[in-house]
N, CA and C atoms as a LAMMPS dump frame, in Angstrom:
ITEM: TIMESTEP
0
ITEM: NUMBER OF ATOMS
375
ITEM: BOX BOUNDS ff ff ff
-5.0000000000000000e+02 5.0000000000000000e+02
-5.0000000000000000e+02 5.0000000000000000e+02
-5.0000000000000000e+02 5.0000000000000000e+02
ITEM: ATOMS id mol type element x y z
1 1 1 N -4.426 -1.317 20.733
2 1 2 C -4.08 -2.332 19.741
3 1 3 C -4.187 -1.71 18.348
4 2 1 N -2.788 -1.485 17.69
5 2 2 C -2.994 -0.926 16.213
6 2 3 C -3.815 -1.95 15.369
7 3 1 N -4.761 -1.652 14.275
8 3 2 C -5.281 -2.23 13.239
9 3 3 C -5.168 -1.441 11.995
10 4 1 N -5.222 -2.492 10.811
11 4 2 C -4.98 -1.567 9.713
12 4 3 C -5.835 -2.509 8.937
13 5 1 N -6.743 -2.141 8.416
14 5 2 C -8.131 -2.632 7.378
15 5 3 C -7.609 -1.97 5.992
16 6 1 N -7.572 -3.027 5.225
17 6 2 C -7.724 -2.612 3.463
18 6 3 C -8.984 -2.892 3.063
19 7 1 N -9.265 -1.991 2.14
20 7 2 C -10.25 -2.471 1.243
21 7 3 C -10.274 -2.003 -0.206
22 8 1 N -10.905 -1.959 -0.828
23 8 2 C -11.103 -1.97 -1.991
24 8 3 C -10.426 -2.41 -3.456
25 9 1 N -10.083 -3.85 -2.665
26 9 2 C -9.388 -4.973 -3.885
27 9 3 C -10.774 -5.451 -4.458
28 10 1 N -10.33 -6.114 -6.023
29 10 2 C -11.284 -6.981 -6.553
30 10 3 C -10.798 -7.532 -7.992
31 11 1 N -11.604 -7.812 -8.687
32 11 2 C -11.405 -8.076 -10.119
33 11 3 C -11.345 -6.966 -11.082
34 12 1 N -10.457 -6.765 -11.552
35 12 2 C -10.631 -5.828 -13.285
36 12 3 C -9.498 -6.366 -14.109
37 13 1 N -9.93 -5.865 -14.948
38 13 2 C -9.61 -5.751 -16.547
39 13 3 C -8.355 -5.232 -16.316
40 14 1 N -6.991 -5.62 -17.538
41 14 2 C -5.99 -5.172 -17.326
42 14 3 C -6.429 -3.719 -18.163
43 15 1 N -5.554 -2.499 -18.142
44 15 2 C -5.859 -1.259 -18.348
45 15 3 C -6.698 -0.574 -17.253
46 16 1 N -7.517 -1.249 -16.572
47 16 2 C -8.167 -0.658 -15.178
48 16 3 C -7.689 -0.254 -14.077
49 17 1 N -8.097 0.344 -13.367
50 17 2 C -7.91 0.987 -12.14
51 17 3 C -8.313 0.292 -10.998
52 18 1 N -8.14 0.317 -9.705
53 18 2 C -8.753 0.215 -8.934
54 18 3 C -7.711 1.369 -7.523
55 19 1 N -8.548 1.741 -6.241
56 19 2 C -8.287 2.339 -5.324
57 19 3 C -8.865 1.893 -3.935
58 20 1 N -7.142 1.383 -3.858
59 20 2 C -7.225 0.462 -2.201
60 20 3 C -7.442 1.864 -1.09
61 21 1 N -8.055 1.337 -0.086
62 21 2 C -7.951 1.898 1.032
63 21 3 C -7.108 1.373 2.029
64 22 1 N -6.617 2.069 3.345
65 22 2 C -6.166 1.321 4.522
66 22 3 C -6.439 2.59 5.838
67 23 1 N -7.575 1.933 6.448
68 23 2 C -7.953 2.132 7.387
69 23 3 C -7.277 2.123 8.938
70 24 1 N -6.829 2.716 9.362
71 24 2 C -5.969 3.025 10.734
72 24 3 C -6.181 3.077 12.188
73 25 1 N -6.404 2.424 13.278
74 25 2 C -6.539 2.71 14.408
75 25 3 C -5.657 2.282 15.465
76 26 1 N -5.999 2.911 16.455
77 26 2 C -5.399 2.193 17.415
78 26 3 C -3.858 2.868 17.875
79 27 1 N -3.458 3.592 16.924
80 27 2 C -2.064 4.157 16.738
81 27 3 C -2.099 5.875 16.29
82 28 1 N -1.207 6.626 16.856
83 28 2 C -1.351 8.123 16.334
84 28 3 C -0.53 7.824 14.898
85 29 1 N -1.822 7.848 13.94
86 29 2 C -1.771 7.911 12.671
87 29 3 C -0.353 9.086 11.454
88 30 1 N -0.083 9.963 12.19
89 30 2 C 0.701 11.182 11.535
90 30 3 C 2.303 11.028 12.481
91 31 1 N 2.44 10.106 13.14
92 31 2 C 3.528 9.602 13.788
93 31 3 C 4.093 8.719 12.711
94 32 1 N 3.632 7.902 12.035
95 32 2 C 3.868 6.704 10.825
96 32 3 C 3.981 7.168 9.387
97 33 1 N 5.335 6.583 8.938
98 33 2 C 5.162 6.307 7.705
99 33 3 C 4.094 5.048 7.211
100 34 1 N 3.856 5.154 6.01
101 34 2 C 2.577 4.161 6.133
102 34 3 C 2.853 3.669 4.737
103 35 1 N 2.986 2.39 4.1
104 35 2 C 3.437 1.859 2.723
105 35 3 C 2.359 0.905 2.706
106 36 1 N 2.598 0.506 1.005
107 36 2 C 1.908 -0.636 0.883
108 36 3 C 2.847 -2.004 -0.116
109 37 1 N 2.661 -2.911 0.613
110 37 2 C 3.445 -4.553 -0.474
111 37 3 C 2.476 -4.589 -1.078
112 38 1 N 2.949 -6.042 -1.484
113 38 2 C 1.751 -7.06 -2.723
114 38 3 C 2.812 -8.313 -2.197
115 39 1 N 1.772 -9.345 -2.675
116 39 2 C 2.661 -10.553 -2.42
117 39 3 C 1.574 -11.411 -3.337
118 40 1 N 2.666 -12.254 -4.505
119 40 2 C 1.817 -12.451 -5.376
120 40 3 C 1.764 -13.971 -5.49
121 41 1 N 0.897 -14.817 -6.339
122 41 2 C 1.259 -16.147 -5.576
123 41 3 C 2.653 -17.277 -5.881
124 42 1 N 3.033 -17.598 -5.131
125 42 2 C 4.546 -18.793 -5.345
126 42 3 C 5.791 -17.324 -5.314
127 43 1 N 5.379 -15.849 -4.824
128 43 2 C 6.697 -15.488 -4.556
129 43 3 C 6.766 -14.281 -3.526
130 44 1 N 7.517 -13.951 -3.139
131 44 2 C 7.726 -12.829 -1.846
132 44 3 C 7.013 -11.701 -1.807
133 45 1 N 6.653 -11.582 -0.395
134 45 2 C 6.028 -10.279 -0.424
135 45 3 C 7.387 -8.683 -0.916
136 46 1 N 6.443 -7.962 -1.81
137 46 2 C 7.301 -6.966 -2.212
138 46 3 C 7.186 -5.157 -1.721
139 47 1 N 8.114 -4.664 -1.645
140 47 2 C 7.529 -3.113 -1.788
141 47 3 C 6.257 -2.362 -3.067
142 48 1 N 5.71 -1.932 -3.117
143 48 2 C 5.085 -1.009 -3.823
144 48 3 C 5.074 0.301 -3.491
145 49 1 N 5.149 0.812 -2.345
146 49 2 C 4.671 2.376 -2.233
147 49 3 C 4.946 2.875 -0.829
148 50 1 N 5.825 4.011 -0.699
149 50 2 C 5.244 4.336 0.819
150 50 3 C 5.109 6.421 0.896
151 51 1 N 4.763 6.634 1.832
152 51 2 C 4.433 8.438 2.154
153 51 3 C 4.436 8.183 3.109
154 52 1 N 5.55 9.309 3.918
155 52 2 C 5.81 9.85 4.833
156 52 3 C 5.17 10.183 6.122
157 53 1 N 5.135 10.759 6.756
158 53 2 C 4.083 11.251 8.079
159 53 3 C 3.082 12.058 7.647
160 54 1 N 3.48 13.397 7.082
161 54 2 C 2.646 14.36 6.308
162 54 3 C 2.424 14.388 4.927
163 55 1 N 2.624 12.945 3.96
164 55 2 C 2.245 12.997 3.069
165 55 3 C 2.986 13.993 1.915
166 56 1 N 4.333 14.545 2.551
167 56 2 C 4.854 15.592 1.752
168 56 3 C 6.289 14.584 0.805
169 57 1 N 6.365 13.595 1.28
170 57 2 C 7.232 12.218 0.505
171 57 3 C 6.597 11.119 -0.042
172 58 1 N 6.893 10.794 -0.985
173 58 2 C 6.277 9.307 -1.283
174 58 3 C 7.49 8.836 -2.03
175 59 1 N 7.542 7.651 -2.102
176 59 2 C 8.671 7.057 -3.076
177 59 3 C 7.726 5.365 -3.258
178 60 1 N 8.299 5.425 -4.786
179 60 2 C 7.464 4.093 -5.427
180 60 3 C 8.731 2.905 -6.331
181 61 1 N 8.037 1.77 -5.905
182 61 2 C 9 0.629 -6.536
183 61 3 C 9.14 0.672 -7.964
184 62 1 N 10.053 0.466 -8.833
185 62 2 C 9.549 0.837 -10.151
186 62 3 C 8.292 -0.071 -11.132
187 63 1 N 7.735 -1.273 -9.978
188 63 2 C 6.809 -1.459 -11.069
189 63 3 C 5.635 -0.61 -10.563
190 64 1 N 6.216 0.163 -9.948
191 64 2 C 4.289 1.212 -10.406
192 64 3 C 4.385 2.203 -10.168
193 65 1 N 5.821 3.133 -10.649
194 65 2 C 6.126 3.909 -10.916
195 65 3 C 4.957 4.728 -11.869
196 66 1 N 5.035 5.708 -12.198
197 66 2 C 4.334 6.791 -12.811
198 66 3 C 2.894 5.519 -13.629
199 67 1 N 2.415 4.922 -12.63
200 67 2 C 1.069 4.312 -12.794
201 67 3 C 0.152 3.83 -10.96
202 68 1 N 1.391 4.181 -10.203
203 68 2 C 0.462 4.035 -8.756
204 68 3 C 0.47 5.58 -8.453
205 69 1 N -0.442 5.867 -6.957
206 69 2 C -0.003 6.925 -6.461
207 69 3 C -0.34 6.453 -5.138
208 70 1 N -0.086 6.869 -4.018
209 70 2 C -0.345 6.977 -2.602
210 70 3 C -0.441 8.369 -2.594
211 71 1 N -1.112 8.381 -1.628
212 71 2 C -1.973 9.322 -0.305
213 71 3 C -2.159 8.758 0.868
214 72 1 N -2.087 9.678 1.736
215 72 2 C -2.93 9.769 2.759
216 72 3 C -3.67 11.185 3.541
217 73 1 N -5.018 10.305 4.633
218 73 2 C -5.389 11.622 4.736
219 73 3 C -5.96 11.755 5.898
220 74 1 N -4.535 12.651 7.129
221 74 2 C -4.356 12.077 8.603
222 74 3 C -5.515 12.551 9.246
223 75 1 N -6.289 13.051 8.952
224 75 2 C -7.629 13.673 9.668
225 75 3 C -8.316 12.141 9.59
226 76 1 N -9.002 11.174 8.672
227 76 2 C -9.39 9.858 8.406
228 76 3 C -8.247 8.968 8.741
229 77 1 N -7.505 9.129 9.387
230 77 2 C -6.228 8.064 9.608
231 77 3 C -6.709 6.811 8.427
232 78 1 N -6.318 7.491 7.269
233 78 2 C -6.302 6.684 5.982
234 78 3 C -5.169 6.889 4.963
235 79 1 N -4.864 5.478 4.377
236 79 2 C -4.106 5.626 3.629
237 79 3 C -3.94 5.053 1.94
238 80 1 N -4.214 5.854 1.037
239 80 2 C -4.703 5.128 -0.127
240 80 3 C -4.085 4.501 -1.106
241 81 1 N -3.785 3.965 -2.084
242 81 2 C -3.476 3.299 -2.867
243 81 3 C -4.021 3.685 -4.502
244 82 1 N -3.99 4.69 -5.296
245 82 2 C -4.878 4.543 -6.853
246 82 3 C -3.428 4.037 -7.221
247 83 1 N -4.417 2.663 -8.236
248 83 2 C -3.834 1.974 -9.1
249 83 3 C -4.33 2.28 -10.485
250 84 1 N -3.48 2.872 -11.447
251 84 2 C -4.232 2.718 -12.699
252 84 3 C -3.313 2.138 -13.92
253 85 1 N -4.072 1.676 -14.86
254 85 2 C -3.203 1.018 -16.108
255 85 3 C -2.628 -0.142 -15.522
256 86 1 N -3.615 -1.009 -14.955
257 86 2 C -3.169 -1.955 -14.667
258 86 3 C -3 -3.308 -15.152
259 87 1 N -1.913 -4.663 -15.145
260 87 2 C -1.677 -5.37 -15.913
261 87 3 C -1.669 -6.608 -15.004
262 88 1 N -2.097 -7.621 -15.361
263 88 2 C -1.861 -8.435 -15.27
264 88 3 C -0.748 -9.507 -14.148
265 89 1 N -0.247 -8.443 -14.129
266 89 2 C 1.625 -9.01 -13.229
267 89 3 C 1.101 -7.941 -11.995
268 90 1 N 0.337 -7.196 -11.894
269 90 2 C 0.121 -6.8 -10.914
270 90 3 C -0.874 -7.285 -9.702
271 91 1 N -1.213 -8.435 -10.335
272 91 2 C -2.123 -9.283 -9.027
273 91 3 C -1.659 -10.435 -8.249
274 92 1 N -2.032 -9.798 -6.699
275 92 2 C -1.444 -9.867 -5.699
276 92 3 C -2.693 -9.654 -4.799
277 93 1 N -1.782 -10.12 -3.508
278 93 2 C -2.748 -9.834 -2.14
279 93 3 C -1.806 -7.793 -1.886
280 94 1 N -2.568 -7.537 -1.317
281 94 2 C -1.844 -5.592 -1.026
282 94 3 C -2.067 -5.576 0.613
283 95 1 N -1.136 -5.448 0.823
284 95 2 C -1.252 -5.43 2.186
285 95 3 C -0.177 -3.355 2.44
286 96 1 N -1.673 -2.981 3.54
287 96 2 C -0.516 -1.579 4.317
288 96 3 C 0.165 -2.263 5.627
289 97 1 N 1.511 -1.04 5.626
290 97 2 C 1.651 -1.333 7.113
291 97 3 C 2.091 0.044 7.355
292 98 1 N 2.473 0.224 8.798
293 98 2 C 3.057 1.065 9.417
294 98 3 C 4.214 1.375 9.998
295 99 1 N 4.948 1.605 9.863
296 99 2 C 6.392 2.105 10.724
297 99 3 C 6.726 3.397 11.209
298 100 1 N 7.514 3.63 12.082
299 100 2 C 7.926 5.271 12.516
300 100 3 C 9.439 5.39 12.469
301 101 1 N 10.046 4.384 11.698
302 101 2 C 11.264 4.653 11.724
303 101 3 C 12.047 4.36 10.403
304 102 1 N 11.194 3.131 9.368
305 102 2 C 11.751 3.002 8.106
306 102 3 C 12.789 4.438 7.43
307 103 1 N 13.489 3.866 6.688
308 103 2 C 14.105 4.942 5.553
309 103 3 C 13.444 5.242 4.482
310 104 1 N 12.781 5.711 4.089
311 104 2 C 11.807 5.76 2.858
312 104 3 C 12.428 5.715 1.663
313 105 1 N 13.726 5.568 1.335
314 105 2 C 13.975 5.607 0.269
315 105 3 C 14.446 3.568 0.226
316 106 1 N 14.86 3.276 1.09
317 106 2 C 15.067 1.576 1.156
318 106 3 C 14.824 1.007 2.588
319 107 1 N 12.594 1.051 2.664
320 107 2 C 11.916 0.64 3.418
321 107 3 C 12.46 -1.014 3.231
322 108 1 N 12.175 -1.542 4.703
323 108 2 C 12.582 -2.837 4.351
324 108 3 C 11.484 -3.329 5.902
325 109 1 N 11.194 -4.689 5.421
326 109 2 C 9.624 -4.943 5.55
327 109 3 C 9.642 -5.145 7.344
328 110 1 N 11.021 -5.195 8.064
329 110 2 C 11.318 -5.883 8.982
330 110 3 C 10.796 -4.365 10.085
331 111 1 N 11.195 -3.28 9.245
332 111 2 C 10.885 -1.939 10.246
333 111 3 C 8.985 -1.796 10.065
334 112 1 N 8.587 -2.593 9.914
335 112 2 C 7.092 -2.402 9.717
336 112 3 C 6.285 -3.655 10.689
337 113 1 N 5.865 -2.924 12.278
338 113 2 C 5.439 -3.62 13.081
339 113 3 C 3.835 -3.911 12.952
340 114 1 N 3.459 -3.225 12.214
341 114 2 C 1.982 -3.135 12.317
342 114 3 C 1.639 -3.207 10.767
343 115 1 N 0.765 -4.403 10.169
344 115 2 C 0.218 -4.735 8.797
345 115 3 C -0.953 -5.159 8.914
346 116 1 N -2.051 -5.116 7.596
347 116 2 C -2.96 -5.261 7.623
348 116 3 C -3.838 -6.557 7.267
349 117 1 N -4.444 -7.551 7.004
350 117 2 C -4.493 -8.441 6.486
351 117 3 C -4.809 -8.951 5.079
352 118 1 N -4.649 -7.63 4.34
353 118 2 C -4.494 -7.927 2.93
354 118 3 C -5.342 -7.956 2.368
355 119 1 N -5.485 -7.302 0.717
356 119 2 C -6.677 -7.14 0.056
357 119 3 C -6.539 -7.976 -1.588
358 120 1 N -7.231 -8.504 -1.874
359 120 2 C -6.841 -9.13 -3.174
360 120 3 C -7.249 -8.245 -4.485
361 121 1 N -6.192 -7.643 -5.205
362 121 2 C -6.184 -7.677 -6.476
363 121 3 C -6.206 -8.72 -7.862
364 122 1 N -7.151 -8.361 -8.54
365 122 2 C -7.092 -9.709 -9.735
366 122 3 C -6.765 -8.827 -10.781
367 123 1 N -5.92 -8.786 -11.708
368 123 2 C -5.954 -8.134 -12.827
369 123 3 C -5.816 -9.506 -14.16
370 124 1 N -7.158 -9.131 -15.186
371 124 2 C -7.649 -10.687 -15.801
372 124 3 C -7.097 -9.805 -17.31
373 125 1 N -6.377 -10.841 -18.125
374 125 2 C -5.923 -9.924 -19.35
375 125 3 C -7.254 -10.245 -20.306
């Protein structure tokens, strides 16, 4: 049974950082592309981020373009999230998931069988 655990949502300050985790089991971890949404409240869950099998691709939505980064790190079947310079419009629930077949350049949420149950970001201006 795949599982995928986030953690490290919470409250900050806009200009702050924070760095989600997503925890992996159950599934051969380096088989998956591995992304992360947001879904914020009264509207759709969205793309934010995804990297490849080996971490040698990533491609990002443009709102967190050259202010997110992903990683992962397949020895910890983990997959991370640093958020920095963050605003306000960026709080949301963050949910990872997994796929082995998405397009990474126009992931679309339907190729992603396995998600996690979501971590809450607050960003307070």
């Amino acid at each position: 049974q795949v599982q995928l655990v986030e953690s490290g949502g919470g409250l900050v300050q806009a200009g702050g950082s924070l760095r989600l985790s997503c925890a992996a089991s159950g599934l051969t971890f380096s088989n998956y592309a591995m992304a992360w949404f947001r879904q914020a409240p009264g509207k759709e869950r969205e793309f934010v981020a995804i990297i490849n099998w080996s971490g040698s691709s990533t491609y990002y939505a443009d709102s967190g373009k050259d202010r997110f980064t992903i990683a992962r790190d397949n020895a910890k079947n983990t997959v991370y999230l640093q958020m920095n310079s963050l605003k306000p419009e960026d709080t949301a629930v963050y949910y990872c998931a997994a796929s082995q077949w998405t397009d990474l350049r126009t992931p679309k949420q339907i190729d992603f069988r396995s998600w996690g149950q979501g971590t809450q970001v607050t960003v307070s201006s």
